[in-house]
N, C-alpha and C positions, 0 to 999 in steps of 0.2 A: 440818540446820544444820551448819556447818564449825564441826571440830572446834577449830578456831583463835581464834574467835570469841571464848568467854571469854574465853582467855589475853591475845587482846591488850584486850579490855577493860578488866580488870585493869592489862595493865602503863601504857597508855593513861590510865584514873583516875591511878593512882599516881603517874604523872610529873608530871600537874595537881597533886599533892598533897592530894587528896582523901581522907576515909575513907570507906568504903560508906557510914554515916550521914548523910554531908553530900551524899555522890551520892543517895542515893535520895531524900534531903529538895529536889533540887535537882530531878530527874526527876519527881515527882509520885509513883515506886513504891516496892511494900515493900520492906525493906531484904532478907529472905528470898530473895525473888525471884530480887534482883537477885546476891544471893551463888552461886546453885544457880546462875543464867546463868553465872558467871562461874569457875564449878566443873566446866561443862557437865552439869550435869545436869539442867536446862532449856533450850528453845530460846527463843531470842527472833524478838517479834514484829518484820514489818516496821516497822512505828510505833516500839517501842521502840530498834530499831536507828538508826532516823534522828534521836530524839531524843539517842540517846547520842552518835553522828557531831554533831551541833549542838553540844552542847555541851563536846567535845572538841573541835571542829575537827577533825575525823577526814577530813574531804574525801569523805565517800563511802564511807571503804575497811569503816568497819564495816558498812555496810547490803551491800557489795560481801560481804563474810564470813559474811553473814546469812541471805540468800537464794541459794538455789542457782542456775547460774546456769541461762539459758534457751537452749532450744534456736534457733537462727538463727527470726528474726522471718520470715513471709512475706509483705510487703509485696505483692505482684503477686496475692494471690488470686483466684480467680473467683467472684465473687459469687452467691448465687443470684436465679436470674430473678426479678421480683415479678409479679403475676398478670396486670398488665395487660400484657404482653409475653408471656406463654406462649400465645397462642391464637395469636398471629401478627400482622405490623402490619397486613395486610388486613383481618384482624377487630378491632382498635382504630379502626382508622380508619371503620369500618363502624357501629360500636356508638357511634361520637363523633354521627354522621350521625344515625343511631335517635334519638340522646338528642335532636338538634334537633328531629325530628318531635313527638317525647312533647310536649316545651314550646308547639309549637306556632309556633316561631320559624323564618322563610324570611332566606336571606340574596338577595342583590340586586348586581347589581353597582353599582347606585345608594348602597346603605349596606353596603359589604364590613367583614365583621365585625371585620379587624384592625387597622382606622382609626373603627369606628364607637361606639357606643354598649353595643354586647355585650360587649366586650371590656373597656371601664371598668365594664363589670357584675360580669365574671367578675374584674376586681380588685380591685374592692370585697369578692366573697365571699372572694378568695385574704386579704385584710386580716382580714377578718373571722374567717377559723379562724385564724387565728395567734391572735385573742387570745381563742376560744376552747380550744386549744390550752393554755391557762393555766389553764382553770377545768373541762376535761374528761377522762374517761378517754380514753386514744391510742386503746385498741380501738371505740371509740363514733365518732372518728372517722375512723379509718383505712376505712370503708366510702366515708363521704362524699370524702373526699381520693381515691381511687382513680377515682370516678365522674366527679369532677371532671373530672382530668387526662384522664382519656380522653375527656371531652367538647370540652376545649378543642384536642385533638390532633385528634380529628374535624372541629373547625370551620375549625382552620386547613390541613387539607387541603384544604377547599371552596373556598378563596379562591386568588387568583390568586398567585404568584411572588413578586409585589411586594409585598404586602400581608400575608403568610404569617409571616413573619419573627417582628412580636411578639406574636404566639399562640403560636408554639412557645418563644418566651424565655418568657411566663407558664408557659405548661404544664410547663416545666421547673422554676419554684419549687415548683410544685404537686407535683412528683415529689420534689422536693429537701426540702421539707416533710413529703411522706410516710415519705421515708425516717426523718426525724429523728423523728416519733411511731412507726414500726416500732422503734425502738431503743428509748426508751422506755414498749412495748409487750414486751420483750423478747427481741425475734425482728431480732438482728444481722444474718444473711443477709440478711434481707429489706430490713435497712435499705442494704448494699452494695450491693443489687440497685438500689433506687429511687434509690441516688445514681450509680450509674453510667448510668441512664434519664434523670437528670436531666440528667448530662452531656451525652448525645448527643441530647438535644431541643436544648439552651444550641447544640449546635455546631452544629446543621441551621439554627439563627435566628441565627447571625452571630454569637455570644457563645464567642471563643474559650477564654473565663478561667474557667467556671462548672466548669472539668473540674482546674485547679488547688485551686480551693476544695474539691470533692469529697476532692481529697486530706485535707483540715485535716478534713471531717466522719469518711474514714477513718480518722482520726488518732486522732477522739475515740472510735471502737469501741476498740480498740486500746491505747487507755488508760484505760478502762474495765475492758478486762480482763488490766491490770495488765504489758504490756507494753512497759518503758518505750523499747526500743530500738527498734521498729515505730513507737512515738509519733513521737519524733525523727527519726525515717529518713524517715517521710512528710511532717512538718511541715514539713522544711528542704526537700522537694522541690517545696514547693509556696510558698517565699519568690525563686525568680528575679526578677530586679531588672527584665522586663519586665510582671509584674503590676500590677494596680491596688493602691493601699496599704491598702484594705481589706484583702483577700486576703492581702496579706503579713503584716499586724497579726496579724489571729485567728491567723495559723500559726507565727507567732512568738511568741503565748500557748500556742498548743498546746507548742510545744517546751518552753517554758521548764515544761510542767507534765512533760512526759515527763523533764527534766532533775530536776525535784523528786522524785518516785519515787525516783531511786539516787542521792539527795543531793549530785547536784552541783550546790552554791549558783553558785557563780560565775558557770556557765554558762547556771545560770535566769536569775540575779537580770539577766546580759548579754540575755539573750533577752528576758525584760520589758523591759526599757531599749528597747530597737530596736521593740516592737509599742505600746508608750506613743507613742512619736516617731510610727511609721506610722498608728496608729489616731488621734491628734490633729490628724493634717495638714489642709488642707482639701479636697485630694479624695478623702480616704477619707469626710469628714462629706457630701460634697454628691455626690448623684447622683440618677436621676429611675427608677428600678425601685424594687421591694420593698430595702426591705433585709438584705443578707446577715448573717446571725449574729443575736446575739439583737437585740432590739428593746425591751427594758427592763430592762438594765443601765447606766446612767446613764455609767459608767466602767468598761469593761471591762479594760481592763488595770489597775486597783486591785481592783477584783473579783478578777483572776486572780491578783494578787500577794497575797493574803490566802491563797487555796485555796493557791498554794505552799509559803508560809512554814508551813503548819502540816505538811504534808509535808517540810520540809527538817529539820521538828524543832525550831521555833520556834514554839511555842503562842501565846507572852503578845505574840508580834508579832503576829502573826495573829490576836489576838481586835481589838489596835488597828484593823488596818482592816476588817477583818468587821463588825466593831461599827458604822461610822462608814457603811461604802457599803450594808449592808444596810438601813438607817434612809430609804435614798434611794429603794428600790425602790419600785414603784408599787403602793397594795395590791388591787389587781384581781388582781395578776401572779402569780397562788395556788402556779402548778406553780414558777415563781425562787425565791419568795419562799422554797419549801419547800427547794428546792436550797442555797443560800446558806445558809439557817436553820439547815439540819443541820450543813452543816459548820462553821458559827458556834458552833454547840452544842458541836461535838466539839473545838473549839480551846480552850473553855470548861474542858472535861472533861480535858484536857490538863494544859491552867494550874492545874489542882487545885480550880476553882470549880466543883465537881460539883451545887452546888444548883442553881446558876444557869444546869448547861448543861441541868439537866432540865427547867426552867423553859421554857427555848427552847424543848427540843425538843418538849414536852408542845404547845407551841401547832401543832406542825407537824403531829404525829403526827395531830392528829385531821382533817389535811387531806387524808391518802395514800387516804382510800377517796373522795375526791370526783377528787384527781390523784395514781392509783397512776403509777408511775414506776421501772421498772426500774435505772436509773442512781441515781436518788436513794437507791433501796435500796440500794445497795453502802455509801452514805456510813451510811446508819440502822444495816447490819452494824456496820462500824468501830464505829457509837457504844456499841453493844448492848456489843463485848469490850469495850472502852474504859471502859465502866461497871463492867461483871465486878470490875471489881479495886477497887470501893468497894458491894460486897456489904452493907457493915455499915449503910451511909448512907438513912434513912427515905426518902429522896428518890429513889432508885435502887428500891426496893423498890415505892415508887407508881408508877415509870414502868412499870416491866417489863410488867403485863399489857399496854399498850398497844403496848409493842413490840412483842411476842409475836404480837399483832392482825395488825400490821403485816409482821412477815415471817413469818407462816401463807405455807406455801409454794402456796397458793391465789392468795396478794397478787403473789407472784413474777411 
């Protein structure tokens, strides 16, 4: 922690005309605490830094004082290969073939498979793990996701030229989906790897744009593991004004959450503004593939302006719309429903309604062994310290074994 950081807390409180008493009663923390930070001889957390920049209006510069800074983000990484690309495309292509014979399925140039019946087959099943994807472990199906795609890349080598195209656009959600359960599986390489696969199936079938998007899913590694400048760096590079507004929306959500990280409201709350407009429009609602991004969140850009605001350091906003869009989700949708609920929870805990954020989380926690979830676990950490500081609370004391359950580093 920068040794400047109390100091100007301190001189910052005081210009507000603040006493620690009325700060720490304003903060949600002990007044202890907050004195030994401001003495430095405590560090403060990223969370408390942002709430103290919110409520100062500090722009950032406290959380900037807070956290050390980071070494240059590197955007351009090389991913590691995912399985189905390390034998070689000869042998994908080969084993796509095998899997037609297993089934027992002949193609024909009378029913080619990428205009025919097999291919509304295989979209139906691609529909169909998506929403089990919601009620499953990643590792349970990241077998079947794998098998798939290299079946559907096998079949659309068999077919002609002309016909080829939207087999290899499926086979690329199919990739582009695996990668997204390999991160919630907690194996990030893996997940670069199957979104860069996915990309260059998208670009072999005519889909110049599916390698833009790529960027906004690398976005979301990256801001998962808490790098907010790689967030931003990739989000904006993937909002060119020749995109479709899908693609620009979610990566205009993604920014504005890399901007929440080191509290620059402005610049989020601007970035939300612009991916509400793009994601409402109506060729972002209507198109005739799978749909990119989630597929049951009702309002994704309120959704992401709730997860902001409590990152900017504004709890009691952020339970406002938490509160309101989570009520909307669908309850099938077990793995959202637990994503959202935590962070619901933890804006709860924020706000100083610790009964009731354990209340939340208690109904979520008992979902992580049916949809463990690497990324949702980063938010269950937060809540875990986040509670730490109401040790006294009978409420806090009930949850903990089940936290505990939860990040067993078995669960990780």
């Amino acid at each position: 922690m920068s040794t400047t950081f109390g100091p100007e807390l301190r001189r910052l409180r005081q210009e507000a005309g603040l006493t620690l008493t009325e700060f720490s009663a304003a903060l949600n923390y002990d007044k202890g605490h907050l004195s030994k930070v401001e003495r430095g001889e405590r560090s403060a957390s990223p969370e408390l830094a942002r709430r103290c920049d919110a409520f100062l209006s500090a722009d950032g510069e406290l959380h900037r004082l807070a956290v050390r800074p980071e070494t240059d983000s590197d955007t351009t990484e090389t991913p590691a290969t995912p399985s189905l690309w390390r034998a070689g495309r000869r042998a994908v292509l080969a084993a796509g073939t095998g899997s037609l014979i297993d089934l027992g399925l002949k193609l024909g140039d009378q029913a080619p498979f990428a205009t025919g019946p097999l291919l509304s087959s295989f979209r139906a099943q691609f529909d169909q793990l998506r929403k089990l994807g919601q009620s499953t472990a990643p590792k349970i199906l990241l077998p079947l996701l794998e098998t798939q795609t290299r079946t559907v890349v096998g079949l659309a080598a068999d077919t002609s030229s002309t016909t080829r195209a939207p087999a290899l656009l499926l086979a690329s959600r199919f990739a582009e989906f695996t990668g997204w359960m390999a991160q919630e599986a907690g194996d990030s390489g893996a997940a670069l790897g199957w979104t860069r696969e996915a990309t260059e199936l998208a670009r072999a079938g005519g889909d110049p744009y599916l390698g833009s998007y790529a960027l906004v899913r690398r976005a979301l590694v990256t801001l998962y593991s808490g790098d907010a400048a790689g967030t931003i760096a990739l989000a904006r590079r993937a909002q060119n004004n020749g995109l479709p507004p899908r693609i620009r929306g979610l990566a205009a959500q993604r920014e504005a959450q890399g901007h929440a990280l080191v509290g620059n409201e402005r610049d989020c709350l601007r970035s939300l503004d612009r991916a509400r407009e793009l994601l409402d429009s109506d060729d972002a609602r209507n198109g005739t593939g799978p749909v990119i991004g989630t597929t049951h969140v009702n309002d994704p850009a309120a959704m992401t302006t709730g997860w902001c605001l409590h990152d900017l350091g504004r709890p009691k906003a952020a339970v406002e719309v938490l509160d309101r869009e989570c009520r909307r989700l669908p309850p099938h949708a077990l793995r959202t429903r637990a994503r959202y609920g935590f962070r619901r929870s933890l804006a709860h805990a924020a706000s100083g309604e610790v009964e009731h954020a354990c209340t939340i989380a208690g109904e979520f926690l008992g979902l992580m062994s049916a949809v463990p979830s690497a990324t949702v676990n980063s938010d269950v950490r937060r809540l875990a310290r986040e509670l730490s500081r109401f040790r006294s609370s009978r409420a806090v004391r009930d949850l903990q074994p089940a936290l505990a359950r939860v990040l067993a580093p078995a669960n990780d």
